[in-house]
C-alpha positions as CSV (number, residue, x, y, z in Angstrom):
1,X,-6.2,18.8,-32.6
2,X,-7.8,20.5,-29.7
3,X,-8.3,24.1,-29.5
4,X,-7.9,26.0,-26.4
5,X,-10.8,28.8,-26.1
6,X,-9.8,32.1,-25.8
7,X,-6.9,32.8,-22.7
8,X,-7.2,34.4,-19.0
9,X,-5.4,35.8,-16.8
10,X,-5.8,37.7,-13.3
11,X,-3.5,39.0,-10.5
12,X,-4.3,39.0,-6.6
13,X,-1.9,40.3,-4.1
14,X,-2.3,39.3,-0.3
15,X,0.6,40.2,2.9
16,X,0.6,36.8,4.5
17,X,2.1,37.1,8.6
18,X,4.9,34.5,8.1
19,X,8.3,34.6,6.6
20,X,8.6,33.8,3.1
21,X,10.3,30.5,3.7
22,X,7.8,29.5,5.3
23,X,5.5,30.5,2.3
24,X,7.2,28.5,0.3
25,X,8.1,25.5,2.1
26,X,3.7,25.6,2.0
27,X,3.4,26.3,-1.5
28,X,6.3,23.8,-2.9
29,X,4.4,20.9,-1.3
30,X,2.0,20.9,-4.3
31,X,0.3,17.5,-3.4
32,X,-0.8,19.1,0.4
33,X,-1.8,22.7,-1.6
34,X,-3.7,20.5,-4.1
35,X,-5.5,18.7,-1.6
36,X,-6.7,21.8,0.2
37,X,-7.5,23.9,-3.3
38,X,-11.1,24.3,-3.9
39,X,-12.7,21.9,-6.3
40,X,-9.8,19.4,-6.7
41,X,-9.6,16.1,-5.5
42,X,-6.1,14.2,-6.0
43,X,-6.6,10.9,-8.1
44,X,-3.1,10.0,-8.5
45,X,1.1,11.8,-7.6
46,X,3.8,10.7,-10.0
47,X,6.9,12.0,-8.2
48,X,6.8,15.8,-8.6
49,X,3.2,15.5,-11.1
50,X,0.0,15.5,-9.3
51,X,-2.9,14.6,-10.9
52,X,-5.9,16.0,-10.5
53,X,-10.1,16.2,-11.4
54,X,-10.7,19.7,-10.9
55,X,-14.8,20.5,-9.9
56,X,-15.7,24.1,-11.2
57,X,-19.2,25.6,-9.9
58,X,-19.8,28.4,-12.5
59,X,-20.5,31.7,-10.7
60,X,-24.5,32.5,-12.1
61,X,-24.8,28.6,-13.5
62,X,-26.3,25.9,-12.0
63,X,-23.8,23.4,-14.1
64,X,-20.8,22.3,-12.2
65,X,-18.0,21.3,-14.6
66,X,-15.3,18.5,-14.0
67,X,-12.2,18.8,-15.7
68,X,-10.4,15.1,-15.6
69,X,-7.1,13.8,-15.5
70,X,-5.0,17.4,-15.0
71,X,-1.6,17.2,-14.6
72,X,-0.2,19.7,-12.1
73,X,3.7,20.4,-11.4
74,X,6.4,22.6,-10.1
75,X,8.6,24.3,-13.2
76,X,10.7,26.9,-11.6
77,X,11.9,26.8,-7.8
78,X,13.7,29.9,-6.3
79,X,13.7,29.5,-2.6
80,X,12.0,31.4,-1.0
81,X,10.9,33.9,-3.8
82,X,9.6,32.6,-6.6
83,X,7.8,29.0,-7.1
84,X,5.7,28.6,-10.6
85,X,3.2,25.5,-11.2
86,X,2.2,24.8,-14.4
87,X,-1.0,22.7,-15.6
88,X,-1.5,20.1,-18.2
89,X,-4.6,19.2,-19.4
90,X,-8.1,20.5,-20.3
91,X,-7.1,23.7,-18.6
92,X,-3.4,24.7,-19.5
93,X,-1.7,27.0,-17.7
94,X,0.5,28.7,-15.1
95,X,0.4,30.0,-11.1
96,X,3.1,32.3,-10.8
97,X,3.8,33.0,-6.7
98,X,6.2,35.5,-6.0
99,X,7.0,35.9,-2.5
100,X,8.9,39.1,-0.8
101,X,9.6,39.3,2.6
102,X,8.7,42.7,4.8
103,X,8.8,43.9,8.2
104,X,12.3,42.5,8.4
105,X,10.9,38.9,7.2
106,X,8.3,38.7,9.7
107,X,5.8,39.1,6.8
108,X,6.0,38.0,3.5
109,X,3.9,40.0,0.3
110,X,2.7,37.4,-2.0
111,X,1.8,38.2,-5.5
112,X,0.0,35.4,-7.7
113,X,-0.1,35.7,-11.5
114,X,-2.2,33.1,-13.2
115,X,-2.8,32.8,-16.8
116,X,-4.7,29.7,-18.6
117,X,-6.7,28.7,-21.7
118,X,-9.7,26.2,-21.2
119,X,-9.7,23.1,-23.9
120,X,-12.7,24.3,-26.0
121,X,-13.3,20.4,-26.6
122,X,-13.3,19.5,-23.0
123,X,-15.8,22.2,-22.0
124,X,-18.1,21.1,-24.8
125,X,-17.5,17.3,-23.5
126,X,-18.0,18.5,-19.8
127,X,-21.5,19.9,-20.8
128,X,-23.1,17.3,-22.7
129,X,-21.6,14.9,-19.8
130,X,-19.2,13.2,-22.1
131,X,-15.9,11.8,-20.1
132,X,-14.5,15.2,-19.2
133,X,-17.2,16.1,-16.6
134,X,-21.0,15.7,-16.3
135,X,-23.3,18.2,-16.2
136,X,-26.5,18.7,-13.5
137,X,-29.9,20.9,-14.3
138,X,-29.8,23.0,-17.1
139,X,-27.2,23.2,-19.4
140,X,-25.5,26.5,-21.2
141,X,-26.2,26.4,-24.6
142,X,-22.7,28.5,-26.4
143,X,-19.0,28.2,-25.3
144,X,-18.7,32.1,-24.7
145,X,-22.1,31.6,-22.2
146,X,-20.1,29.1,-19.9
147,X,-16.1,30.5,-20.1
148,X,-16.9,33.7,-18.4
149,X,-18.6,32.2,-15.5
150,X,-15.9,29.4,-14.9
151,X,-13.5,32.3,-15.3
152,X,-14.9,34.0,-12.5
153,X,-15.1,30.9,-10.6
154,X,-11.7,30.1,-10.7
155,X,-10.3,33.2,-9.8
156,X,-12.7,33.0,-7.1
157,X,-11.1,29.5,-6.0
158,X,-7.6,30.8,-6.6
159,X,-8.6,33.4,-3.4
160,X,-9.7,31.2,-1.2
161,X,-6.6,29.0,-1.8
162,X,-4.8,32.6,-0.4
163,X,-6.8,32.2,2.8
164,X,-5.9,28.5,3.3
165,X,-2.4,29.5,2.6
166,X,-2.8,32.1,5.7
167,X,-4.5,29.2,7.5
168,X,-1.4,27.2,7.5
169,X,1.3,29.3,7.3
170,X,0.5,32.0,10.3
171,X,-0.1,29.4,12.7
């Protein structure tokens, strides 16, 4: 059985200049916002599952990790306030956007709640460059050396996935 290494979480807040339904009309096309998220490139869309290899650079290691096959969906829909994505895989978890409009729905305050737990078995795999992901230069030797610093670089990614959100929906 797999074991998931310990779980993370992080909030990040961000007033985007476009109505909410417009916020999520670009968030509920999953396969478009996983095409422009950081690190992921789209190897396969089953209906409403995208699947995914997600490229992680560790923030302070030279080791970037790939986590295969991921399985990516929409769970709970309420137009145009709340949209949830959960994620199946070596990394499990959710992306919880919750949208409210302001300025009399000229702007919309978007609020994104992530938690996830890493596959302790597909980090290991990912760093000796077993199927999961390969490894280049030097390699971390323990678990707790690597989580922290692909922590960090996810949250990292999630932020920048806020600015390509802007991106598309202010224009």
């Amino acid at each position: 059985m797999t074991q998931m290494a310990q779980g993370k979480a992080f909030k990040d807040q961000a007033t985007i200049n476009a109505p909410a339904e417009k916020v999520f009309a670009a968030l509920a096309d999953i396969e478009a916002r996983m095409r422009s998220f950081p690190g992921v490139n789209v190897t396969g869309c089953d209906g409403d599952v995208v699947v995914i290899d997600y490229v992680v650079n560790p923030i302070g290691v030279n080791v970037p990790v790939t986590f295969r096959a991921m399985k990516v969906s929409i769970v709970d829909a309420q137009e145009p306030t709340v949209l949830t994505w959960v994620a199946d895989g070596p990394i499990k978890g959710t992306a919880r956007w919750n949208l409210q409009s302001q300025g009399e729905g000229k702007s919309t305050l978007v609020t994104l709640d992530i938690n996830y737990q890493m596959s302790t078995d597909a980090i290991n795999s990912a760093l000796s460059g077993g199927s999961t992901g390969g490894v280049v230069g030097e390699v971390t030797t323990t678990l707790n050396e690597v989580i922290s610093p692909l922590s960090s670089a996810i949250s990292s990614n999630f932020q920048q996935e806020i600015g390509n959100l802007k991106k598309i929906t202010e224009s």
